[in-house]
BAVOPA-106265 format. One record per residue (C-alpha): x, y, z. Coordinates in nm, 2 decimals, always signed. Each point is the difference from the previous one (the first is absolute). Example, Ala and Ser with C-alpha at 12.3 -4.5 7.8 and 13.67 -1.06 7.14 Angstrom:
// BAVOPA-106265
+--------+--------+--------+
!     xx !     yy !     zz !
+--------+--------+--------+
!  +1.23 !  -0.45 !  +0.78 !
!  +0.14 !  +0.34 !  -0.07 !
+--------+--------+--------+
//
This chain:
// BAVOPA-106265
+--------+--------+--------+
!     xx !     yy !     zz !
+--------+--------+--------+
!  -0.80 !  -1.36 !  -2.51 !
!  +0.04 !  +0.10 !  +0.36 !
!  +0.39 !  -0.20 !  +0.02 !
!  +0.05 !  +0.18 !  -0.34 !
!  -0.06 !  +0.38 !  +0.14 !
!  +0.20 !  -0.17 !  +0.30 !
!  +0.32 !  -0.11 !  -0.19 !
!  -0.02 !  +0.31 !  -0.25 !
!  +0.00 !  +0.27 !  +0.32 !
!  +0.33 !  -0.15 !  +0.12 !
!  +0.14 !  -0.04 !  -0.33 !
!  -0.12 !  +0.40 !  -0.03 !
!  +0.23 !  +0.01 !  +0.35 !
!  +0.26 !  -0.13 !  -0.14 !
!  +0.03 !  +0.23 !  -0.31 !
!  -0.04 !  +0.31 !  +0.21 !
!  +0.28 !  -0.07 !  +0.24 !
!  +0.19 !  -0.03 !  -0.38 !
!  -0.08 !  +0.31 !  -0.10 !
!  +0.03 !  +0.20 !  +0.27 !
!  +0.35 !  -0.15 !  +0.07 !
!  +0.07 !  +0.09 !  -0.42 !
!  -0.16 !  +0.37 !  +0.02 !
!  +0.23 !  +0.03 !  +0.38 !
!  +0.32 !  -0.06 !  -0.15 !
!  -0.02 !  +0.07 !  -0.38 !
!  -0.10 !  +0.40 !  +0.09 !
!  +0.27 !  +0.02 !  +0.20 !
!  +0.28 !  -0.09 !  -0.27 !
!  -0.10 !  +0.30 !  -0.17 !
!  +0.26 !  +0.29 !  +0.11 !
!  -0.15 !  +0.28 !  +0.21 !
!  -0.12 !  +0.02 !  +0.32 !
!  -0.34 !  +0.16 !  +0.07 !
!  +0.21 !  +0.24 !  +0.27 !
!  +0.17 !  +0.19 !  -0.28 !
!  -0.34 !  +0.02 !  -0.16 !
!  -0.18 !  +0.14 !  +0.24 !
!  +0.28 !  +0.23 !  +0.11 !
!  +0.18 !  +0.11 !  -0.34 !
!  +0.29 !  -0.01 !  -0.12 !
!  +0.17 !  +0.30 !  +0.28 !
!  -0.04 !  -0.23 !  +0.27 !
!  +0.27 !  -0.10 !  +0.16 !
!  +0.13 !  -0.39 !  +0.11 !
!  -0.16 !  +0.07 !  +0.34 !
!  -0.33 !  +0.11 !  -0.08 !
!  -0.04 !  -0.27 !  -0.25 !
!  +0.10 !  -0.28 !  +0.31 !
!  -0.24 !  +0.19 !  +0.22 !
!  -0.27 !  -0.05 !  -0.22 !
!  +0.08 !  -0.39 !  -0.08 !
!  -0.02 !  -0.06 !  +0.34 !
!  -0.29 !  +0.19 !  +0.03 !
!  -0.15 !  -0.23 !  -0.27 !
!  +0.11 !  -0.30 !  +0.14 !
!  +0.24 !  -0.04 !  -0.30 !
!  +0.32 !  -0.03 !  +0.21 !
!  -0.11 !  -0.34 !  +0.11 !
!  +0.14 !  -0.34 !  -0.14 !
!  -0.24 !  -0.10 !  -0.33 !
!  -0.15 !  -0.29 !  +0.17 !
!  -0.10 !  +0.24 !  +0.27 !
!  -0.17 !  +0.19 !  -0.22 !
!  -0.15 !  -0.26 !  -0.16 !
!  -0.12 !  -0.12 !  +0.31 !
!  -0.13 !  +0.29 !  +0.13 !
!  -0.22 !  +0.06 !  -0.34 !
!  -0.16 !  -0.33 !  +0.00 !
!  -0.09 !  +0.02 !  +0.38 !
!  -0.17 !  +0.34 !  -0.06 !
!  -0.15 !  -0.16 !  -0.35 !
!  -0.19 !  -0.29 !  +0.26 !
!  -0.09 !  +0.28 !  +0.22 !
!  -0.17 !  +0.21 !  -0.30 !
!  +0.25 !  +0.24 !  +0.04 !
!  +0.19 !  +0.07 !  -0.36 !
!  +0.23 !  +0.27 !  +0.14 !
!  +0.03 !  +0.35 !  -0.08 !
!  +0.10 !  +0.13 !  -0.35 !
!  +0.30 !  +0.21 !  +0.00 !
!  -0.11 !  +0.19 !  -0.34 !
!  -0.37 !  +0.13 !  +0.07 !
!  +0.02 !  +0.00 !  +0.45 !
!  -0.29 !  -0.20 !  +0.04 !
!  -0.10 !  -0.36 !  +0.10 !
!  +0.01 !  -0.28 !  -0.30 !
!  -0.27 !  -0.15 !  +0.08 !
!  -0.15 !  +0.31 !  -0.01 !
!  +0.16 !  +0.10 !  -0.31 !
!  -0.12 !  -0.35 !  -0.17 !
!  -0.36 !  +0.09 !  +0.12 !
!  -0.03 !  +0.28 !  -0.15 !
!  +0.16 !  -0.10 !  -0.37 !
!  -0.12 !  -0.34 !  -0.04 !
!  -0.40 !  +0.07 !  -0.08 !
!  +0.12 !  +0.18 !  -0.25 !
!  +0.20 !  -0.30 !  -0.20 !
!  -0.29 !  -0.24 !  +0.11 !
!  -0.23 !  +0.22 !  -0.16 !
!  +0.20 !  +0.05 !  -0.29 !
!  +0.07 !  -0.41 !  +0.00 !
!  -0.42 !  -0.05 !  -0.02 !
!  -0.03 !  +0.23 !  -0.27 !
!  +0.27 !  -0.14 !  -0.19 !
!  -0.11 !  -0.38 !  +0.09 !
!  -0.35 !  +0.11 !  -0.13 !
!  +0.11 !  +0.17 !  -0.30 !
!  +0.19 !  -0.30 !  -0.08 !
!  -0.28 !  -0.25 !  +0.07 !
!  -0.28 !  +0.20 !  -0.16 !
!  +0.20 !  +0.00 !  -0.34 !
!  +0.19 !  -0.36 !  -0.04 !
!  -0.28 !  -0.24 !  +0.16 !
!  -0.26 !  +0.11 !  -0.26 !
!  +0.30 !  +0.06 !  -0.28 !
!  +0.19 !  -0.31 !  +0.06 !
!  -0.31 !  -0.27 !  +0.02 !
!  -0.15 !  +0.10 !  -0.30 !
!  +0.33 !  +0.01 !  -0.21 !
!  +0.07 !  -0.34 !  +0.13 !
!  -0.35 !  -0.12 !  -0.08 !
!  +0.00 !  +0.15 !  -0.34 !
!  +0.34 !  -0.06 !  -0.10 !
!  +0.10 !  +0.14 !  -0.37 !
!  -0.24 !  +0.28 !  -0.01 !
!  +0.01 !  +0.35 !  +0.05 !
!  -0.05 !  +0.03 !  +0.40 !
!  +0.27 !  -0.26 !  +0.00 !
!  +0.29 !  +0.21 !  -0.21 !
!  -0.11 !  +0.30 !  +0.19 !
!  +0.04 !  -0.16 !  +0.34 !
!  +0.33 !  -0.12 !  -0.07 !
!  +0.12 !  +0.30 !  -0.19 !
!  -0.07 !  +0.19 !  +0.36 !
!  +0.09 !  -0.21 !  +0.15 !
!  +0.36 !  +0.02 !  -0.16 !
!  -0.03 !  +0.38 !  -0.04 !
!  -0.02 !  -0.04 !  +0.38 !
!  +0.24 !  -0.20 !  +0.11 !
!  +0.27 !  +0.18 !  -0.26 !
!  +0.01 !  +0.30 !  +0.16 !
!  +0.18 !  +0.12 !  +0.37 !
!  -0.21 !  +0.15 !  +0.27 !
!  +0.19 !  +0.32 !  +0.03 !
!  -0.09 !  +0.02 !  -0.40 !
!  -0.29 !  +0.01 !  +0.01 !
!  -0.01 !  +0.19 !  +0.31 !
!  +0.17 !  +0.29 !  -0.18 !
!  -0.20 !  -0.05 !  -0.32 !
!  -0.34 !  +0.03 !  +0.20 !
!  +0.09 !  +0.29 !  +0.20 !
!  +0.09 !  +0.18 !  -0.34 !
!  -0.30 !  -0.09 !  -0.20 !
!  -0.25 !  +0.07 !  +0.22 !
!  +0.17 !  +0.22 !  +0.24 !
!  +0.21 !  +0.21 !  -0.21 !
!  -0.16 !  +0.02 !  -0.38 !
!  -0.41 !  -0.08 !  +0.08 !
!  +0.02 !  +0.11 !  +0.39 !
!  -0.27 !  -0.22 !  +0.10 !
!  +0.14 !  -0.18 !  +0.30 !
!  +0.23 !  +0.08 !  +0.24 !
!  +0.34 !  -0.06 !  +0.02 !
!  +0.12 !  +0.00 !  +0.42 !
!  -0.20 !  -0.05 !  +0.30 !
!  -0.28 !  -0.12 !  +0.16 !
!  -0.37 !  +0.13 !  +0.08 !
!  -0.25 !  -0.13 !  -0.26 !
!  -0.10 !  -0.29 !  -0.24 !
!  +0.21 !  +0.19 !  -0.28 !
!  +0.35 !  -0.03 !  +0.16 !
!  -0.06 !  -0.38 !  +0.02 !
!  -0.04 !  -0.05 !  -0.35 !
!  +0.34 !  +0.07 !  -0.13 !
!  +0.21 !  -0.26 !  +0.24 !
!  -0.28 !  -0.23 !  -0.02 !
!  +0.01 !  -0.04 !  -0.36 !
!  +0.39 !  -0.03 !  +0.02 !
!  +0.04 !  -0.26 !  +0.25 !
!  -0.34 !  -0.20 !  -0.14 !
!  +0.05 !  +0.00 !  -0.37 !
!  +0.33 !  -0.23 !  +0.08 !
!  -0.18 !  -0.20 !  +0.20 !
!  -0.34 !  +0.00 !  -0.21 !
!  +0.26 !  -0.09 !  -0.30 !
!  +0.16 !  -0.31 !  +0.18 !
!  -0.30 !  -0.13 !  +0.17 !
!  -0.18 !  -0.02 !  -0.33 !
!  +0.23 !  -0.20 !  -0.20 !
!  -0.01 !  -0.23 !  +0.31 !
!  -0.36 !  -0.03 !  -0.02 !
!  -0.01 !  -0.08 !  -0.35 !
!  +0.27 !  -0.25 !  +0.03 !
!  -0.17 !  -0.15 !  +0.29 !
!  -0.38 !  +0.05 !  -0.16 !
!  +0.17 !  -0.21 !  -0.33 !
!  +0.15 !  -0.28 !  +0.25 !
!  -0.31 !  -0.05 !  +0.16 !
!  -0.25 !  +0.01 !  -0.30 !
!  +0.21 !  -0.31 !  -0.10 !
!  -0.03 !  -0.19 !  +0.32 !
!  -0.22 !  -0.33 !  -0.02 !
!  -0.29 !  +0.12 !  +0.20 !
!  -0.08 !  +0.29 !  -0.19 !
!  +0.00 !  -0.22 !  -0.31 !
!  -0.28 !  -0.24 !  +0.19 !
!  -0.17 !  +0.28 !  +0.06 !
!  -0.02 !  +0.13 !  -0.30 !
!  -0.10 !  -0.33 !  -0.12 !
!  -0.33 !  +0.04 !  +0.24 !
!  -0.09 !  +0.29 !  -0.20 !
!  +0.04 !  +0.28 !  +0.26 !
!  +0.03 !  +0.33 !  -0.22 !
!  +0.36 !  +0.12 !  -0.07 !
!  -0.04 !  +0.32 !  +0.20 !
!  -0.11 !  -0.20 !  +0.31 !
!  +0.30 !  -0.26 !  +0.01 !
!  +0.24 !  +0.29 !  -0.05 !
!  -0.12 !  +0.24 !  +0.28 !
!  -0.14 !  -0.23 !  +0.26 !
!  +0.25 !  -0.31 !  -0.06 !
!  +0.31 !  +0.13 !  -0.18 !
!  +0.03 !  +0.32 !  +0.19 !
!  +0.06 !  -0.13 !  +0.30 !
!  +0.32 !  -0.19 !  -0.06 !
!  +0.09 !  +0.26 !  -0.25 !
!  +0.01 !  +0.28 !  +0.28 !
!  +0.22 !  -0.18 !  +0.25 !
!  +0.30 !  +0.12 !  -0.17 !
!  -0.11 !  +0.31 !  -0.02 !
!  -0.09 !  +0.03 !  +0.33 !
!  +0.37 !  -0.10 !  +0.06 !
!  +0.19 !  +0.21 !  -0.18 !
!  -0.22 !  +0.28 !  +0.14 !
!  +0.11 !  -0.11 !  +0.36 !
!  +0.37 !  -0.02 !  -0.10 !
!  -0.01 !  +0.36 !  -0.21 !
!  -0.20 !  +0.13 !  +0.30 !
!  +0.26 !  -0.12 !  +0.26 !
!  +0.25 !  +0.16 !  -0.16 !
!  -0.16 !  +0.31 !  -0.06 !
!  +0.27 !  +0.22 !  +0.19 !
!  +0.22 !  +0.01 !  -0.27 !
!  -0.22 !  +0.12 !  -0.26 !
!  -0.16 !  +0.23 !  +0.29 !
!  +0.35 !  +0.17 !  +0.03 !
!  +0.01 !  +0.17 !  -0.37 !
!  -0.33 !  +0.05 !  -0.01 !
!  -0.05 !  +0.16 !  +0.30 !
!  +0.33 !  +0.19 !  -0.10 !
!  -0.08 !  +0.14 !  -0.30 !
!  -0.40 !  +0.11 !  +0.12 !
!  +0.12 !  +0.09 !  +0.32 !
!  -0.23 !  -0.26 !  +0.18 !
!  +0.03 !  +0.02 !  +0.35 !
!  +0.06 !  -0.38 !  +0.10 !
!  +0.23 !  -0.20 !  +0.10 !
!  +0.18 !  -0.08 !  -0.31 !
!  +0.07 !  +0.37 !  +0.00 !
!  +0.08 !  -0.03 !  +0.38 !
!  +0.24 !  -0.31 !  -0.11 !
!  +0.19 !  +0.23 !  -0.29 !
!  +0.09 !  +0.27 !  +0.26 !
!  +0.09 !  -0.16 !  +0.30 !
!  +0.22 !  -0.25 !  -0.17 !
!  +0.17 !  +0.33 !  -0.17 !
!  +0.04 !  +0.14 !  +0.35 !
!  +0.12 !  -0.32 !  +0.22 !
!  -0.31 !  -0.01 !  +0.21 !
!  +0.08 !  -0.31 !  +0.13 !
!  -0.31 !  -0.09 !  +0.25 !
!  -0.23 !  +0.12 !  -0.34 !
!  +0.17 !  -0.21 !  -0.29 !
!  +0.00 !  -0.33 !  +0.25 !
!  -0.36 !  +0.10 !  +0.11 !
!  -0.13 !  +0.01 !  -0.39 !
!  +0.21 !  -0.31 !  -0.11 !
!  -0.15 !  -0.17 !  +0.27 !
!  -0.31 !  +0.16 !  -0.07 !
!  -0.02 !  -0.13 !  -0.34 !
!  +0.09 !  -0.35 !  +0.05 !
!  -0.27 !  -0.05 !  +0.26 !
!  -0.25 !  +0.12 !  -0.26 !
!  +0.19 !  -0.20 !  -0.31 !
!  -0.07 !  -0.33 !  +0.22 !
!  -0.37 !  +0.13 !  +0.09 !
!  -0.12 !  +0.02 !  -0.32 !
!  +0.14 !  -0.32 !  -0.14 !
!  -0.15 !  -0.17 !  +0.28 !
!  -0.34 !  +0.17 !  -0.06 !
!  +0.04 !  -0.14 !  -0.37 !
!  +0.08 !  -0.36 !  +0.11 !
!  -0.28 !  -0.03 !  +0.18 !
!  -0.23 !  +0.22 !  -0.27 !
!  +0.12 !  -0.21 !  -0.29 !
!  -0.15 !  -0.33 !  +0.18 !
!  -0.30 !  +0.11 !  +0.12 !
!  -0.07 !  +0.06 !  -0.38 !
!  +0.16 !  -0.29 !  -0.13 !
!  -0.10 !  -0.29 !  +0.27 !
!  +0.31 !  -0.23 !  -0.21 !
!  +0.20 !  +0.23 !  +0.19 !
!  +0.12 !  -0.16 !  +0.34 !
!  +0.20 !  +0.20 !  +0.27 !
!  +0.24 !  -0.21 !  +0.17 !
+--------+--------+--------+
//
């Protein structure tokens, strides 16, 4: 496992140095420059060349470029040109909140499709089995920002139980939660049924079957286990690309992470910020799948890292 980790870290390496090159260049083909930004639209040609240069943005790209990634190895993201303040600093104090928001959601999802999706696929043809998949359709038909605005409306606006904007207590979790985990909860459960059936027909659960182990034990302590590894890896791949659910949802409940961070430095050109959080989010997209790899074969020994 340990030339695995190995060989997946550089691989990791490589994709970074893609993305940050990508999230360099593509922002910059947008017209604007953060100079007229910052200093309106008065200012005149020579004010808005002072402050490139004061940026650093009257340097060659590649100069640029190089200059970002040699502060990225020192642990120094830059300043943002939008809020006056260190990235880094910036990051650290928005991401807890997505990562919080990213458990909850993780948990919610969990919680609801292990329990709803083994049983449907165990019982296939009965009621828990047309109710899993009709939520799990119900789910999967509808947008995010849908049922954002329908949550923040019916219990928000007509019931005012819950909150619809900001942060502070166990209620103001409960609306983004449910919007970015019933998705999630929807898709992961028709995996788990699908994966529950596929294994229930596998030749070693027949055998042991055949030994007269009761029904409920071969499906929960043999089936399970190769039923969840799917699960477990569409979890990893939803949760790895979390950011761009994160960014409406944060919108629309005014979360302060950094999806909401993302949203309005892209919309002002803050260049160091949008590389940072691109960056950012890659790192953690190739965390978690890693995490997962190694996850899914401790449960299932079959599984061999190479």
């Amino acid at each position: 496992m340990g030339n695995y980790i190995l060989r997946r870290i550089g691989q990791t390496l490589i994709v970074l140095v893609c993305v940050s090159l990508v999230a360099f260049f593509l922002i910059r083909l947008a017209p604007g420059s953060p100079a007229v930004l910052l200093l309106g639209d008065g200012a005149t040609d020579e004010q808005i060349a002072a402050k490139e240069a004061e940026l650093g943005l009257d340097k060659p790209l590649y100069v640029q470029y190089f200059r970002y990634i040699a502060g990225v190895f020192r642990g120094d993201l830059g300043m943002s040109t939008q809020y006056r303040m260190p990235v880094s600093d910036l990051i650290a104090n928005r991401l807890p909140n997505t990562l919080r928001l990213a458990f909850f959601t993780v948990l919610l999802g969990l919680a609801l499709c292990i329990p709803l999706g083994i049983v449907a696929g165990s019982h296939r043809g009965t009621a828990i089995d047309f109710f899993a998949m009709f939520f799990a359709l119900l789910g999967q038909s509808m947008a995010t920002i849908w049922i954002a605005v329908l949550n923040v409306y019916v219990f928000s606006v007509v019931l005012g139980w819950l909150p619809a904007v900001g942060t502070g207590t166990w209620a103001h979790y409960v609306l983004p939660v449910v919007t970015l985990g019933y998705p999630l909860a929807a898709e992961t459960t028709r995996i788990g049924r699908s994966g529950m059936i596929d294994t229930l027909n596998e030749d070693f659960i027949t055998a042991t079957h055949a030994k007269g182990i009761r029904p409920s034990v071969v499906h929960w302590k043999y089936a399970f286990k190769n039923a969840v590894c799917p699960v477990i890896t569409l979890v990893g791949m939803r949760l790895g690309a979390f950011l761009a659910g994160a960014i409406v949802v944060e919108s629309i409940y005014s979360w302060p992470g950094i999806g909401q961070l993302l949203k309005t430095s892209v919309g002002n050109r803050d260049y160091q910020l949008v590389q940072s959080l691109l960056l950012l989010s890659a790192f953690l997209f190739a965390l978690v799948n890693l995490l997962v790899d190694i996850i899914n074969s401790l449960i299932d020994p079959r599984i061999v890292l190479e």
